[in-house]
N, C-alpha and C positions, 0 to 999 in steps of 0.2 A: 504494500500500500504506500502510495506518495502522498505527502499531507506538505500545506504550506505552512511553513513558520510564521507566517504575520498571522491567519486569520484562521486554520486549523481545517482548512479545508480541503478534503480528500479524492485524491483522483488512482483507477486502477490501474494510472501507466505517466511516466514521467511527461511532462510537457515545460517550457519555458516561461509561461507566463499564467497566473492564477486566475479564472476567470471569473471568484468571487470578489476579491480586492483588487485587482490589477495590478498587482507588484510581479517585478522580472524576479527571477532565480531563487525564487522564496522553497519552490518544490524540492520535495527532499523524498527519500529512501524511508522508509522506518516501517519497523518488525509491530506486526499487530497479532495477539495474541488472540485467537477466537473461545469464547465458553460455550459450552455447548451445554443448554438448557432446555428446560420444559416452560416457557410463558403459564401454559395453560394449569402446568401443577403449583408453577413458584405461587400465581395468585389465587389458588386455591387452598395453599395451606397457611399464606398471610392471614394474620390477626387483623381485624379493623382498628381504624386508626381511633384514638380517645375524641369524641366531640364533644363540644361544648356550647353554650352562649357568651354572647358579648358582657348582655347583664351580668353573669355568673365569674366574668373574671374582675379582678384586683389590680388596676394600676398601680404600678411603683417606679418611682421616680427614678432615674437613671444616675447611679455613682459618676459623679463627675471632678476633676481633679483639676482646683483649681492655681494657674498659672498666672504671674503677676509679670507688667511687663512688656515690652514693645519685644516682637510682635506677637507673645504669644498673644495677647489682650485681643488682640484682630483678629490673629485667626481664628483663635477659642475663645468667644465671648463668654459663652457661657461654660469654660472648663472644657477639658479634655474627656472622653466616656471612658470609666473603669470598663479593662478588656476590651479594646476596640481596637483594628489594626487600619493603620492612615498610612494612605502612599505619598509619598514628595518627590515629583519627577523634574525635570530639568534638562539644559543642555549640559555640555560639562564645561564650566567654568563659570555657571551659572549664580554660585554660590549655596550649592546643597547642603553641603555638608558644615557650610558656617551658616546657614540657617540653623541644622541641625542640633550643630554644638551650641549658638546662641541659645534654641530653646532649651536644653540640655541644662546647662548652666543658670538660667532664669529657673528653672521645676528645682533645681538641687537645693533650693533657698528657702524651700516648703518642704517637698518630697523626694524620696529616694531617685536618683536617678540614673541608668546605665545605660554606656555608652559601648555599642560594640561596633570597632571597625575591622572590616578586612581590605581595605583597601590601602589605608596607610597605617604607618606605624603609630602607638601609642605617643612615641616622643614629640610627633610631628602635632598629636591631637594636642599634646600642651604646650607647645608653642604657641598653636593659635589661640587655643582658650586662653594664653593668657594676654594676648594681644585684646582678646575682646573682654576680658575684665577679672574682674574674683568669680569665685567657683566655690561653692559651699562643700562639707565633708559630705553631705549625703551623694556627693557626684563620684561616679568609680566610672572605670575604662577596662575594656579586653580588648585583647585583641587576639581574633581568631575568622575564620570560616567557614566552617562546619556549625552547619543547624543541630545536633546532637548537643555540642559544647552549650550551644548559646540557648537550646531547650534547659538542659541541664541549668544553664548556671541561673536562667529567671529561677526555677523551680527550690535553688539554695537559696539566693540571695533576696527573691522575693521583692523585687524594685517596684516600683509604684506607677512607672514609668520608662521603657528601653528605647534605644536609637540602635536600628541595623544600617550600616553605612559600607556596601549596598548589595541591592536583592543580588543582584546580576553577580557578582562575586562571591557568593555562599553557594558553600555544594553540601550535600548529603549525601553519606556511604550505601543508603540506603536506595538510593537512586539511581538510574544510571543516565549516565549522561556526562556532558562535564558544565562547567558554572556558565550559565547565563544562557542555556537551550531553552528551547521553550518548554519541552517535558519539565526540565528542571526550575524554571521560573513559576510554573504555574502549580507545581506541586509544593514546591516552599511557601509559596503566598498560603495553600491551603491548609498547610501542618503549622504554619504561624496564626493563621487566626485558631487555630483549635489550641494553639498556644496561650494565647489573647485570652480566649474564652476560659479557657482550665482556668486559670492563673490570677484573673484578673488585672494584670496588667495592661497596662495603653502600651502599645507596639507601635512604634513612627520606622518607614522603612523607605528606602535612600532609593528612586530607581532612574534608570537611565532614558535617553528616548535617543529617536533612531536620525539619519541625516533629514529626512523628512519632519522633524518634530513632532513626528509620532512616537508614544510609549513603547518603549523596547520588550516585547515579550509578547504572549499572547493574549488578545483581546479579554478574554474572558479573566487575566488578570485585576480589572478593572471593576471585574462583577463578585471578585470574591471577596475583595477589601470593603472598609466602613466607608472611605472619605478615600480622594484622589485630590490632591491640590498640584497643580503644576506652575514652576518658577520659570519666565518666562522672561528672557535678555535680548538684548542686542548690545557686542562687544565692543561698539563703538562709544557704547554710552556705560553709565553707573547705575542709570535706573533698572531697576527689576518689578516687575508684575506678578506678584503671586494671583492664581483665579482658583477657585474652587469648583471643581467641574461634576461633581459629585462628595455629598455629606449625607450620611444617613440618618444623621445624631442633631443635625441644624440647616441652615441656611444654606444652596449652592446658587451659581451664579454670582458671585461679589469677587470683589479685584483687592486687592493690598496692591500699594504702589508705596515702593520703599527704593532706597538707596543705600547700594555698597562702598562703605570704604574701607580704612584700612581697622575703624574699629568695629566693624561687622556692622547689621543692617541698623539704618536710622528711619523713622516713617518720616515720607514729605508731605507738608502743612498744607500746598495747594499743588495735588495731582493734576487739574483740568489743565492747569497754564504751562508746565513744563516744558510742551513743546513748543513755545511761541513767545519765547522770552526776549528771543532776539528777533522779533518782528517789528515789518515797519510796510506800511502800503506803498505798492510798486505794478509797474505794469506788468502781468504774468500773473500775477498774484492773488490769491484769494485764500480767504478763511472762512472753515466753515468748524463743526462739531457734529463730534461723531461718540459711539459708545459703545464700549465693551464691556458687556456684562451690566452691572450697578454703576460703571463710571464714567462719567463723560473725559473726553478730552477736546483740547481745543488744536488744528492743524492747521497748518497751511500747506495749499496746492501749488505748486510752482509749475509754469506752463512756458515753454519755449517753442514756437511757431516762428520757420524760418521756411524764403522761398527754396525748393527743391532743384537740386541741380544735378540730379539723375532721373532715370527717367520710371524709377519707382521710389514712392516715397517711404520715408522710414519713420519708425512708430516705435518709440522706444518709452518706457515705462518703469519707474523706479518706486516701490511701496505701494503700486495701483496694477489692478488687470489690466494688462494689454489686451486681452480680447476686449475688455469691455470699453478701455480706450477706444479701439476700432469703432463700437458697435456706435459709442456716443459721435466719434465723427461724423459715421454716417446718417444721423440723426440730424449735426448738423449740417450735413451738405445740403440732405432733403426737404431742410424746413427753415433755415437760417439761409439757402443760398449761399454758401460758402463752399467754396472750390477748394475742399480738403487735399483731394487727391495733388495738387500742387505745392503743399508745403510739406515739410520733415513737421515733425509732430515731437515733443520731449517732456515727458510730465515728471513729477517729481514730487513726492512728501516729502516734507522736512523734516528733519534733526530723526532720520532712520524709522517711520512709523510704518506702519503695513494696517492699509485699511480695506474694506471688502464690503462693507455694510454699503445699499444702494443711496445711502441720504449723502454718497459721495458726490454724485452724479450732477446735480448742480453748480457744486462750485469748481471740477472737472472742466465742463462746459465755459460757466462763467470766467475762469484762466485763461482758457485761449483763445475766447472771444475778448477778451483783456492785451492778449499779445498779439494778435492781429491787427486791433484798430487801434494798439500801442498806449490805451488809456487804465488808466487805475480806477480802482473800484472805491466807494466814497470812505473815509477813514471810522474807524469803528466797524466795521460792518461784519456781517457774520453770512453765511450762504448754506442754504440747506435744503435736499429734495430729491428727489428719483424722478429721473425724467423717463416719459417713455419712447415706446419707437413712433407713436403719432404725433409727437412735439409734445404730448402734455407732461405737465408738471402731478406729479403724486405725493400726496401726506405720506410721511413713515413715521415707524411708531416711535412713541413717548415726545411726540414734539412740542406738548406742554412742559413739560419735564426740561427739554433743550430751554426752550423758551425763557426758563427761572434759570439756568445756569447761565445761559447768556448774558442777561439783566444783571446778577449777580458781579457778575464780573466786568461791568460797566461798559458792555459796548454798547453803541445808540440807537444802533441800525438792523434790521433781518431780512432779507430778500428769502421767502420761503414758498412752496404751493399755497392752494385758499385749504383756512380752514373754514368748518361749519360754526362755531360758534364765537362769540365776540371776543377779543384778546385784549385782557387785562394789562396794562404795564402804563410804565414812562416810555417805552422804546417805540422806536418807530418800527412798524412791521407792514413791511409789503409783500400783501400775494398775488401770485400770478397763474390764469388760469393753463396758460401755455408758454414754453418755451421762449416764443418771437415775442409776445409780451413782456418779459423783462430786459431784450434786446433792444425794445425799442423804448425803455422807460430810461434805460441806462443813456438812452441817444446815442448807440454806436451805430 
């Protein structure tokens, strides 16, 4: 049997490409064991399962272990859950493992805490730790790689709280394979949370993701754990995004926006503005807000429109689809009269963002109809919407929400689609029911 290592999907003869997931050379070799059973006698000699009512059961409140402290405070409002096993994925140099140790070291202040790495040496973990500050006595270190040891040693030492640091690097004898297979990643995730569960210890476990920034192992890793948090960089910059993509115990969907330095992570005061610090209105140029998850950020679009001197043009895209570039030129050619196909096209987000959400699609537009007819968009202004492919403009969501972050942050002005109902503020908000409409309010 060939099974894909991203997505576990099985085929009865080798091929190149997965045609569940679409990944090249994921297909592999592997030995499948058959049982040969009776269905019809197993579920006839099965016990029925115990039922119950709703009425007849007893809520109890969930053991929770609380962390004092930037950022456990964020991510664990309300506490850590006794027994619960949390994934923290990342690139690598993302700062996983001094997240880790930061919270490590904040829990030792309360509660017991251990710290197991196999990835680097114990000497190297107190280096850092003490780069990032004091470390209470309740804080202990191993170091090893084997699941056996690190079974064993919660079940001595009894911690209130452990760090494996990381999945992909623990093996177990009892398996085969060697560290970081997917056999082997997805069986340790499962003998760990029966760990979690025995024990009652909270388990935080360190895992990798792949060149794609997807989670390194298999899928189904993500369905055995409590909570998946991924720390999300760009190495150009300091900022990090932690997002919560899954919580079983709280809230998912929500962003931490922190920064690294040299004394481990600091939360910043105003996440929306970060990337537009160093903005100023220019021709090319447009700002709009966009949202990830619970948090707004504010961007700017940089747009470079220049006549072509080949005899195909070029469409080049930095932090934005290029198909979707395309799709908006052609949007405007048909409905704006603009003779796309003659200029080189060059878009650009600023200060490294990657955006994808359609409320980009106006200020897109609005850019390079800014560097065409060489004029600046009015100062303050903010640009928000989905354009379609018949020129019209479209609401996206939470754009009351947009609206108060806007205001907040003292811009004057909002070039957005119509809404239905009347808009509260000081700012000036205009909408438009199509595309040429704010083309022609701009006077370009």
């Amino acid at each position: 049997m060939y099974i894909c290592s991203h997505c576990d999907a099985q085929y009865p003869k080798w091929t190149g490409r997965c045609t569940e997931c679409g990944k090249w050379g994921t297909i592999k070799e592997s030995a499948v064991t058959q049982t040969i059973a009776s269905p019809k006698a197993s579920i006839a000699a099965a016990a029925p399962a115990s039922v119950t009512t709703l009425d007849a059961l007893r809520t109890q409140s969930l053991k929770r272990i609380r962390i004092t402290g930037f950022p456990a405070e964020r991510l664990f409002p309300e506490g850590l859950v006794a027994g619960s096993l949390t994934l923290l994925a990342g690139e690598p140099g993302a700062g996983k493992s001094t997240l880790c140790l930061s919270l490590a070291l904040h829990a030792s202040e309360t509660v017991s805490a251990l710290y197991f790495t196999a990835e680097e040496s114990a000497v190297q973990i107190k280096e850092r730790a003490e780069r990032l500050g004091s470390f209470g006595k309740n804080f202990s270190i191993a170091e090893t790689n084997l699941l056996e040891e690190i079974a064993a040693t919660i079940a001595a030492r009894k911690p209130q709280i452990a760090f494996v640091d990381s999945l992909q690097m623990v093996a177990s004898s009892a398996i085969s394979g060697e560290a970081g297979s997917v056999g082997m990643v997805r069986a340790l995730a499962a003998l760990l949370q029966q760990v979690a569960h025995s024990s009652g210890c909270a388990i935080i476990v360190v895992g990798h993701v792949t060149k794609d920034g997807a989670l390194a192992g298999p899928k189904s890793l993500e369905h055995i754990v409590d909570a998946v948090y991924s720390l999300e960089a760009d190495r150009r910059s300091a900022y990090r995004l932690l997002r919560v993509y899954k919580n079983r115990y709280g809230a998912s969907g929500t962003v931490v926006v922190m920064q690294l330095g040299t004394q481990g992570f600091t939360e910043v005061a105003h996440p929306a503005t970060i990337f537009i610090k160093q903005y100023e209105p220019k021709v090319g140029s447009a700002l709009t807000i966009t949202a990830i998850d619970d948090q707004f950020f504010f961007v700017e679009v940089q747009a470079l429109v220049t006549k072509s001197g080949f005899g195909y043009a070029k469409r080049t895209a930095s932090g934005f689809s290029k198909s979707r570039l395309e799709l908006l030129l052609a949007i405007m050619k048909k409905h704006l009269h603009v003779d796309t196909d003659a200029y080189d096209v060059y878009v650009n987000i600023a200060g490294g963002f990657r955006a994808s959400e359609p409320a980009m699609d106006l200020a897109v537009v609005a850019a390079l109809a800014s560097s065409i007819k060489e004029q600046a968009l009015p100062d303050k202004s903010v640009v928000f919407g989905e354009v379609g492919l018949s020129g019209e403009l479209r609401v996206v969501k939470e754009t009351a929400a947009r609206l108060k972050e806007i205001e907040k942050n003292g811009f004057s002005t909002v070039f957005i689609p119509p809404l239905g109902g009347k808009i509260a503020g000081r700012m000036k908000v205009h909408t438009f029911e199509r595309l040429a409409d704010l083309i022609a309010f701009l006077k370009w």
